[in-house]
N, C-alpha and C positions, 0 to 999 in steps of 0.2 A: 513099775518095777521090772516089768518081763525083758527092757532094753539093758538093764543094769545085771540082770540074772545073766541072759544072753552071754553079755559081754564079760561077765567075769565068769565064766562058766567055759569061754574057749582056750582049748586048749593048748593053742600057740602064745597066749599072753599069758600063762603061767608059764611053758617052757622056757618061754624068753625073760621072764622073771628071776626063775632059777639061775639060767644062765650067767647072769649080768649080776644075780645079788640082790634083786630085790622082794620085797615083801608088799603083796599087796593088800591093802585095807579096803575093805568097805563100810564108810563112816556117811550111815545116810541122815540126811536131814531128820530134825526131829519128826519130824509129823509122818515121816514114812519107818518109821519105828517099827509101826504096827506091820509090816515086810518082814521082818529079820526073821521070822521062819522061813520062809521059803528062802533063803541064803542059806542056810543050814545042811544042804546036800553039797553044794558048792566050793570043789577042793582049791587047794591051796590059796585062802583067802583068809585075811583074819576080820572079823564082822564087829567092826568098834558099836558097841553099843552104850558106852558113855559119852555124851554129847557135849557134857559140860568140861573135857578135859582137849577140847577144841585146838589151843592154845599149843598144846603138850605136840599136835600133830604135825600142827601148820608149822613149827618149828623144826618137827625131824622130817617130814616127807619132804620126797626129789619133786615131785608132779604131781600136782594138782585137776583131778576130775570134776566137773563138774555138769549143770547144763543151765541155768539161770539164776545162779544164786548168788548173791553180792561177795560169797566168799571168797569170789574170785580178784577181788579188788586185796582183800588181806592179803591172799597169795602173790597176787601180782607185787604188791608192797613192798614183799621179803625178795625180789628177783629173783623167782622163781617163774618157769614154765606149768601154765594152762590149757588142759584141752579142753572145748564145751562140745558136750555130746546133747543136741538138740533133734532127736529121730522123732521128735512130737512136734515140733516146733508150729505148724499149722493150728493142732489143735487145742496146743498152749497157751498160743496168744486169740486163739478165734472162742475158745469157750471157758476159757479159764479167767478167771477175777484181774488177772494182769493183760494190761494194756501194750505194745509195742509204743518203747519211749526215744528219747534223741539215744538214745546208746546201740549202736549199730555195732554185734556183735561182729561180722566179719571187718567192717573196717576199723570199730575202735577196742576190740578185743585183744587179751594179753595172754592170746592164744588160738591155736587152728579151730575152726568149728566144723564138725561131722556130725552128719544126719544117718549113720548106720553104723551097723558093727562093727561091720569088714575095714570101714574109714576110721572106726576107733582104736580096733585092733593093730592095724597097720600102723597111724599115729604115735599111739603109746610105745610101739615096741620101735618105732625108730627112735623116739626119746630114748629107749632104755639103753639102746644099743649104742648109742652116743651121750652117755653118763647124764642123761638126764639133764644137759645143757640148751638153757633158752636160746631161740634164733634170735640173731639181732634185730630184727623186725619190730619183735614182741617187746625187748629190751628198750629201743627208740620210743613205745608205745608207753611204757612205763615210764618211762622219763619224763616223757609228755605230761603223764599225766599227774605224778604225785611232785608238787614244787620242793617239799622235800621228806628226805628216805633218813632219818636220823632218830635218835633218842628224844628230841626237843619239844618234841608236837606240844604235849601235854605245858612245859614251860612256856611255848609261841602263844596259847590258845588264853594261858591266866595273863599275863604279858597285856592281849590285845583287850580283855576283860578289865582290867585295871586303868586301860588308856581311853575308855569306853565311857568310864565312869566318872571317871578324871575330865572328861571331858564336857558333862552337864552339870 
């Protein structure tokens, strides 16, 4: 938590917040819940502590924060811009229950990856400064990666289920 404190605690990524209009949230993972007091000193910041209205965010936020969480795949969905802030990343993958998988954050990520504050800080507020518009980079990367970006999934998915069954 002390890299999330840090970083929403400096004082250039609130001023440049204000500036620009934006509101910053921090909406941590369930399991880091148990943090939300020590957010509590932490000005201009609103501290989402409802988890299950997920949905409601990923819908209104400009940028998406994160550092290894698949919700970066939802976000990336909506073509939106992601930062992953990995300043643990050694000890993430070396003593934590998750393994390094084919998914290479810097090359197949649907957003910049920084290992410090100063690289988040920096990051974030040129997103802000430029309305929170994804690089085409990131945008190619998305494209790549969802075959498609529409209403249908759910109709595709009973569709292929039916053609499944149909077929034994």
């Amino acid at each position: 938590y002390r890299f999330y404190h840090d970083l929403l605690s400096c004082p250039e990524l609130g001023k440049t917040a204000q500036k620009y209009g934006y509101e910053i949230c921090y909406f941590p993972h369930f399991n880091m819940m148990a943090t939300n007091d020590y957010f509590e000193d932490v000005e201009n910041i609103r501290l989402i502590e409802d988890g299950r209205e997920y949905k409601k965010y990923f819908s209104e936020a400009a940028l998406w924060i994160t550092d290894y969480s698949s919700t970066a795949f939802d976000f990336a969905y909506l073509g939106k811009p992601v930062v992953y802030c990995q300043s643990d990343k050694k000890e993430f993958f070396g003593s934590h229950t998750y393994t390094e998988g084919y998914f290479d954050y810097e090359k197949d990520g649907f957003g910049e990856v920084v290992y410090d504050v100063d690289s988040a800080v920096s990051t974030i507020c040129d997103y802000m400064k430029n309305d929170c518009k994804i690089k085409d980079k990131y945008s190619e990367r998305i494209d790549n990666t969802f075959a498609y970006r529409d209403r249908n999934n759910s109709l595709r998915v009973t569709e292929a289920i039916k053609e499944r069954v149909n077929e034994k």
